[in-house]
C-alpha positions as a printed Julia matrix, in Angstrom:
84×3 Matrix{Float64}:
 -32.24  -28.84   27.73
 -32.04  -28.98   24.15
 -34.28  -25.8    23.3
 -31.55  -24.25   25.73
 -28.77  -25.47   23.91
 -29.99  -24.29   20.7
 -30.5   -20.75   22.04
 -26.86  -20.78   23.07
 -26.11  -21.93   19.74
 -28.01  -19.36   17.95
 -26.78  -16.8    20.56
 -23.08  -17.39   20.08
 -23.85  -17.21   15.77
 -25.14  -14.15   16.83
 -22.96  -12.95   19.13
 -19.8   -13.88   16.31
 -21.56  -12.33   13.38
 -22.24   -9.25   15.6
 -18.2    -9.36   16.83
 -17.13   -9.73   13.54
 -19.37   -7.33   12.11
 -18.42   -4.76   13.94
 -14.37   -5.21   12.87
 -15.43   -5.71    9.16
 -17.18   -1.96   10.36
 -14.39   -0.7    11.88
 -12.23   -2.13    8.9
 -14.26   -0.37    6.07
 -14.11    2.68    8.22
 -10.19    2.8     8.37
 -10.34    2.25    5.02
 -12.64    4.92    3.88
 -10.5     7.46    6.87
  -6.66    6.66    5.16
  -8.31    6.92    1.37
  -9.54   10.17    2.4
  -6.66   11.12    3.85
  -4.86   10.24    1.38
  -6.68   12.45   -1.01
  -6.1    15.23    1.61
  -2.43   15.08    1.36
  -2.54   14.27   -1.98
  -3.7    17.38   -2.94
  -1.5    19.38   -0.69
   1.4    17.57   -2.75
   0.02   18.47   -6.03
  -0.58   22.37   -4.9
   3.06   22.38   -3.88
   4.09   20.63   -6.86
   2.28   23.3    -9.1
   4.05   26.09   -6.99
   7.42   24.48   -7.25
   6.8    24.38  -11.14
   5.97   27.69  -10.95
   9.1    28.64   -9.36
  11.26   26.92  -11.57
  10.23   28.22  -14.66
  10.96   31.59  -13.15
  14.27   30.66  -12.28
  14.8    29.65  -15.67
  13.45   32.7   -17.91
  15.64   34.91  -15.4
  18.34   32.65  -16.44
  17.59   32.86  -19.9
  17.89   36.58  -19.55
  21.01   36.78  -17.43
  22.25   34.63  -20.41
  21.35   36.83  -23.1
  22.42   39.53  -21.36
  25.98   38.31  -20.69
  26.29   37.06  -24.12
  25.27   40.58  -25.75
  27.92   41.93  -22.76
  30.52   39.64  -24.38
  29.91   40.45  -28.06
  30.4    44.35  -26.55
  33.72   43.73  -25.36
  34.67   40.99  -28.53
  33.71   43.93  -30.47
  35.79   46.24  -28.86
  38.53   44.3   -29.32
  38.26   43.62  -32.83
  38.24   47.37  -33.69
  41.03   48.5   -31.82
């Protein structure tokens, strides 16, 4: 009875370390899935990022030029004025 007993012990250690192995598995492995996702989108970010960047300093060297071009358009018409 007791070499039974201790079987069933031993069995049920084994039993919980292989239960509990197998979510301290499936643990590491939801881990290692969302940090890799996470790089993933990550990345995707940082490629949109670098286009929007990209974008903006367009906008602003075409508004640099629209300014310099109104500006000489005003000193035009200020001159204009002045020699009339």
């Amino acid at each position: 009875m007791q070499k039974l007993r201790r079987l069933s012990v031993e069995n049920f250690i084994l039993e919980t370390a292989a239960a509990s192995g197998l979510w301290a598995l499936l643990a590491v492995a939801l881990l290692l899935y969302t940090i890799k996702s996470s790089e993933k989108r990550e990345n995707r970010l940082m490629k949109h990022l670098d286009k929007t960047n990209e974008s903006h300093e367009k906008i602003a060297h075409s508004m640099e030029k629209l300014e310099d071009r109104m500006e000489n358009g005003f000193n035009k018409v200020w001159d204009k004025i002045n020699n009339l």
